[in-house]
N, C-alpha and C positions, 0 to 999 in steps of 0.2 A: 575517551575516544568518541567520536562527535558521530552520529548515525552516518550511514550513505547511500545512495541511489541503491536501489533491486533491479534496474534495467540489466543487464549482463554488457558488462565488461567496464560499466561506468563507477568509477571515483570521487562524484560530484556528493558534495555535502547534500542531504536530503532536508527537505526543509514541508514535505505533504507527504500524509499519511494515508494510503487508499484500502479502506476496509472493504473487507470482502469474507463469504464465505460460500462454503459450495454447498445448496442443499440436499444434494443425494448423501453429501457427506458430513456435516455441521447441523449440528439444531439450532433453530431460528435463530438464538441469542447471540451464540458465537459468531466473533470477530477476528477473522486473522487480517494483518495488515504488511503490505508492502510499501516501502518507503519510497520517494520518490524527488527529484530535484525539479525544477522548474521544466529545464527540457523534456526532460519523459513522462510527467504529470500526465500528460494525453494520453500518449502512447499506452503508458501502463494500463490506463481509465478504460480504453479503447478493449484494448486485450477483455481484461474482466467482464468490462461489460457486452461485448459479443456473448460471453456466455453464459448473460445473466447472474455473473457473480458479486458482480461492484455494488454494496451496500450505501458507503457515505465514502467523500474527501475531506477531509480536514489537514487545517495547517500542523505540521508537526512541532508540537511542547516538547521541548529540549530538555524538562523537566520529569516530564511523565518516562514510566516505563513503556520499552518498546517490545513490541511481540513482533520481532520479520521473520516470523514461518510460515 
């Protein structure tokens, strides 16, 4: 089964992976990541980083394992 969008309500094959974590609650290192397609790449970017949570984007490896928690 092929990853997909974390925007809510979307279907879209994700193809970017937006690392994030929150520091009142993650230690430095930690990564969690929400997946993203092309259209909501922003949007989600946007979200996180209002609150100082968006770490890195990267294109998402259809090979690697995914963490979308």
């Amino acid at each position: 089964m092929s990853p997909i969008c974390s925007a809510k309500g979307c279907q879209a094959p994700a193809v970017w992976s937006l690392l994030w974590n929150n520091p009142k609650l993650h230690t430095p290192d930690r990564r969690k990541s929400w997946l993203a397609c092309d259209e909501h790449r922003t949007s989600l970017g946007d979200f996180l980083g209002a609150r100082g949570f968006l770490r890195d984007v990267e294109p998402l490896d259809p090979s690697g394992p995914v963490d979308a928690g």
